[in-house]
Every structure is written in structure tokens, then in C-alpha cells.
C-alpha positions in Angstrom: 84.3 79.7 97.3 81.4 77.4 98.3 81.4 74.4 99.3 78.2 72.2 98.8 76.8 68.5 99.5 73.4 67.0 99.2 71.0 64.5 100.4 68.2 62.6 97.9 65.7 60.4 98.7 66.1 60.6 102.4 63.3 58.9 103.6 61.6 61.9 105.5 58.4 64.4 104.6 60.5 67.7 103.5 58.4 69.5 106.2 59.3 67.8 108.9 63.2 68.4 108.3 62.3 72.7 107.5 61.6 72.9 111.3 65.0 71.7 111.8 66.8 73.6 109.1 64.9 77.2 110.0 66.7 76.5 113.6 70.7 77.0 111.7 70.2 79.0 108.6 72.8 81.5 108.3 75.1 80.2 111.7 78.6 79.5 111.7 79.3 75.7 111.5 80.4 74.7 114.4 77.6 76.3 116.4 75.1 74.8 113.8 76.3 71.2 115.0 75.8 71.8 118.6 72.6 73.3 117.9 72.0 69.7 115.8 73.0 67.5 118.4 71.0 68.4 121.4 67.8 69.3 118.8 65.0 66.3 119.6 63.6 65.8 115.8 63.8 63.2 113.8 65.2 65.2 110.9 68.6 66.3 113.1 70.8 63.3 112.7 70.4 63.5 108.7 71.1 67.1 108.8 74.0 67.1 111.0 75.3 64.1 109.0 75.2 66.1 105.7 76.4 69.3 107.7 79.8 67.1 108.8 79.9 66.4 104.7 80.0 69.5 103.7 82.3 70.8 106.1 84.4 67.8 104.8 84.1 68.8 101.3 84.9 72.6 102.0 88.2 71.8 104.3 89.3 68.7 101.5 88.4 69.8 98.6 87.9 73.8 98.6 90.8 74.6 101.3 88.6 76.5 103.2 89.8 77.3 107.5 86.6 75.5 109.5 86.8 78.4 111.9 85.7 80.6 109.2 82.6 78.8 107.8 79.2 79.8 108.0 75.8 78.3 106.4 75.0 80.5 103.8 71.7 78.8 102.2 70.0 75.6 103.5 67.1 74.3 102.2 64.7 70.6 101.9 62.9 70.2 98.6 60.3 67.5 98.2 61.3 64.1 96.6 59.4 61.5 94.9 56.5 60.4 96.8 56.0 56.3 97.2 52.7 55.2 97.3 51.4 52.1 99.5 47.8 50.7 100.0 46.8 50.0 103.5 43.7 47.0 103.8 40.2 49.5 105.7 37.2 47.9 106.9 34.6 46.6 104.1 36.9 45.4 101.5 38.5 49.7 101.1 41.8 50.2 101.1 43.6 53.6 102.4 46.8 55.3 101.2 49.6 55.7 102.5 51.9 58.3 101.5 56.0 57.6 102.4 57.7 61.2 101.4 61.0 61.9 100.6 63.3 64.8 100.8 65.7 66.2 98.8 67.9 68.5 101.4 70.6 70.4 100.3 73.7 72.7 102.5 76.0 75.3 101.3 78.7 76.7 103.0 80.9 79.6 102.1 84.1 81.6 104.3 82.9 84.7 105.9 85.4 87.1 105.2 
């Protein structure tokens, strides 16, 4: 049984949060939060957030023991890209890119 939960659109280049999510790919859950919450990226309170979710969705709704969690695949996909003009010098205009993320956690119960 697997328990799964998702984040779209978060408003974050899907490269930024893979530095994060390379750090607790295939750790147990409760040692993937404290890894989380002392990791200085931007990317770590959205992960951790969706990490709490899932393990919410696998105690509620798949009746799964926390203890016995584990991360089995993690991984940030890139989202729609919004596109914005900044005014250059001379009458140019630059632009600037604002990336989105599509990151996505699956837990299962080792055995």
C-alpha cells in the first residue's frame, strides 16, 4: 500500500527543490523531517509541508503504522513557466522567467 500527495504550481524552479529532495530519497519518515527542518534551502518548508501530507494521508486514509514508513520515490517535475518583461536601458526589455514545480512524495510500509 502507498500512500501519495502532491504539490502543483509551487512557485519554485524544479531544480532548486532536487537539491533538497536528493538529501531524503529512500529515508524513513521521520528522519526525512528532521533532515527537512534544520536543511537551509528555500525548497525545505514546501517539501516538509507535503512530507507531513502524506504521512497524513497514509496514517488516515491507508491505515498504515508511522513507524514503519519510508520514502520510497520522490521526485520535482517542471511546471508551467510564467513569463514577465523587465524595462533594459534603450527602450529593450529583458525576461524574466518565474518557474514552477510540480513535486510529488510517495510513501509505502517497509515490511
Amino acid at each position: 500500500m502507498e500512500a501519495i500527495a502532491k504539490l502543483k504550481y509551487a512557485r519554485i524552479s524544479a531544480r532548486k527543490v532536487k537539491i533538497v529532495i536528493d538529501l531524503i530519497r529512500g529515508k524513513q519518515a521521520d528522519e526525512a523531517l528532521a533532515i527537512l527542518r534544520y536543511t537551509p534551502k528555500a525548497a525545505s518548508p514546501l517539501v516538509e509541508k507535503l512530507l507531513k501530507s502524506a504521512i497524513a494521508n497514509a496514517e488516515n486514509n491507508h491505515g498504515l503504522n508511522r513507524e514503519k514508513l519510508y520514502i520510497k520515490q520522490i521526485y520535482a517535475n517542471q511546471g508551467p513557466t510564467g513569463k514577465r518583461v523587465r524595462p533594459a536601458p534603450r527602450g529593450r526589455a529583458y525576461r524574466v522567467r518565474k518557474r514552477t514545480s510540480h513535486i510529488t512524495v510517495v510513501l509505502e510500509e517497509k515490511e
